[in-house]
C-alpha positions as CSV (number, residue, x, y, z in Angstrom):
1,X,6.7,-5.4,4.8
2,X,6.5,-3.8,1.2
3,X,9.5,-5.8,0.3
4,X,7.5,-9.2,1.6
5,X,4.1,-8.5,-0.4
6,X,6.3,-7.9,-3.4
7,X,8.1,-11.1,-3.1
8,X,4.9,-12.7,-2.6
9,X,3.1,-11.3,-5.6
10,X,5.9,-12.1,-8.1
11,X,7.1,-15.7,-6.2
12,X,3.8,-17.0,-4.4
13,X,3.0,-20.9,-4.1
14,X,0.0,-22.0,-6.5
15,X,-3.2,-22.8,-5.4
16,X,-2.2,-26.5,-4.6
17,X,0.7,-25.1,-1.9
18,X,-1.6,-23.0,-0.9
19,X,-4.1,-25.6,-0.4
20,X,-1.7,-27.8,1.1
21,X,-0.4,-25.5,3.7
22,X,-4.2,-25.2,4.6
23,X,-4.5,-28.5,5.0
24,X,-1.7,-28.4,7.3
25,X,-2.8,-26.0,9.7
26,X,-6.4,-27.2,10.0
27,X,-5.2,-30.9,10.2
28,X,-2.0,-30.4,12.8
29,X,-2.5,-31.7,16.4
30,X,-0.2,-31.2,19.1
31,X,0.4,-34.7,19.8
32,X,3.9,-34.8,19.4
33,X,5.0,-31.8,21.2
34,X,6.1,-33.6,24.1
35,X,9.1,-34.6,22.5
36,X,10.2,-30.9,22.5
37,X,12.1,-30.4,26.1
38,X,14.2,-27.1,25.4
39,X,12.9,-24.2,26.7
40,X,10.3,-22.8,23.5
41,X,9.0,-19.3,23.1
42,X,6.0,-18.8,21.0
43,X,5.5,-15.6,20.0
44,X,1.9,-14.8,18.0
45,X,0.3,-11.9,16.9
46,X,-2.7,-10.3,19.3
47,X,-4.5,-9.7,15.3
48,X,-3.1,-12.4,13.4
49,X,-6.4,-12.8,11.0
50,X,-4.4,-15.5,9.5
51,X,-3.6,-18.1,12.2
52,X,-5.9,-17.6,15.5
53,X,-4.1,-16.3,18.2
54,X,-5.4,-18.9,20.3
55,X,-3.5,-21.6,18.7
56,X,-0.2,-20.2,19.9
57,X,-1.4,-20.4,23.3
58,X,-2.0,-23.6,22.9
59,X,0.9,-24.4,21.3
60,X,2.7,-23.2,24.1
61,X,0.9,-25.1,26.8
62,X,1.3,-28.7,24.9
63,X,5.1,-27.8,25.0
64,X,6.9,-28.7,28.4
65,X,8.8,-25.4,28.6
66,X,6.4,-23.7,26.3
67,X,5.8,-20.0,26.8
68,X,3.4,-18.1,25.2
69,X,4.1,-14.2,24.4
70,X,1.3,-12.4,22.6
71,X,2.9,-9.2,20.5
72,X,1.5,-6.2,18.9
73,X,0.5,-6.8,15.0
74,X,-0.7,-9.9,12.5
75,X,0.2,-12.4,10.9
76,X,3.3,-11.3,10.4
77,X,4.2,-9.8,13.7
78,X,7.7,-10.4,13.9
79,X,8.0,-7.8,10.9
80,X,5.3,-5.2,12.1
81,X,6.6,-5.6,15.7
82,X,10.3,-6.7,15.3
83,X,11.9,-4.7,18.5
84,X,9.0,-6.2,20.4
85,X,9.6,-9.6,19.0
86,X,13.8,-9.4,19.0
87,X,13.4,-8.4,23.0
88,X,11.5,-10.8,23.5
89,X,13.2,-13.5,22.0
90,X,16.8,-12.3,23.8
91,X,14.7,-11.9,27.1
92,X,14.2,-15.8,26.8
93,X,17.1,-16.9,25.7
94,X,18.5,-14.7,28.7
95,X,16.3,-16.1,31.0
96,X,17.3,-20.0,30.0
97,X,21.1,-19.2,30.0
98,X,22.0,-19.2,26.3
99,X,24.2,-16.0,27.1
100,X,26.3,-17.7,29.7
């Protein structure tokens, strides 16, 4: 995480990306998701101050083979909680037969 706030002081986007990514999030809709027919797993942070952890719910549920698994940690989750996360993930991927 250390190594992550570094990089992000010395190589950060400017107040336009920043803006811009801001935009995106508040602006996206989930219209298109049902496009998306693999199997998905959305994994959000349960204290993600960032993006509100309600949105990957809901994310999940406009996917047709969404599912939603809420881990330990923030915005950045798959770094404070990465064993959660990376059993998890191979959990899924078991489940829907990538391993076979």
């Amino acid at each position: 995480m250390d190594r992550i706030v570094g990089w992000r002081r010395e190589d950060d986007a400017d107040a336009e990306g920043w803006n811009a990514q801001r935009a995106a999030l508040c602006d996206h809709t989930l219209t298109d998701c049902y496009e998306v027919t693999t199997p998905a797993l959305v994994c959000h942070g349960t204290e993600d101050a960032v993006v509100d952890p309600a949105a990957g719910e809901a994310l999940a549920e406009a996917l047709p083979n969404g599912t939603h698994r809420a881990v330990d940690g923030g915005h950045c989750a798959f770094v404070e909680s990465a064993q959660a996360v990376t059993d998890t993930l191979v959990g899924h991927l078991e489940d829907a037969g990538a391993f076979e």
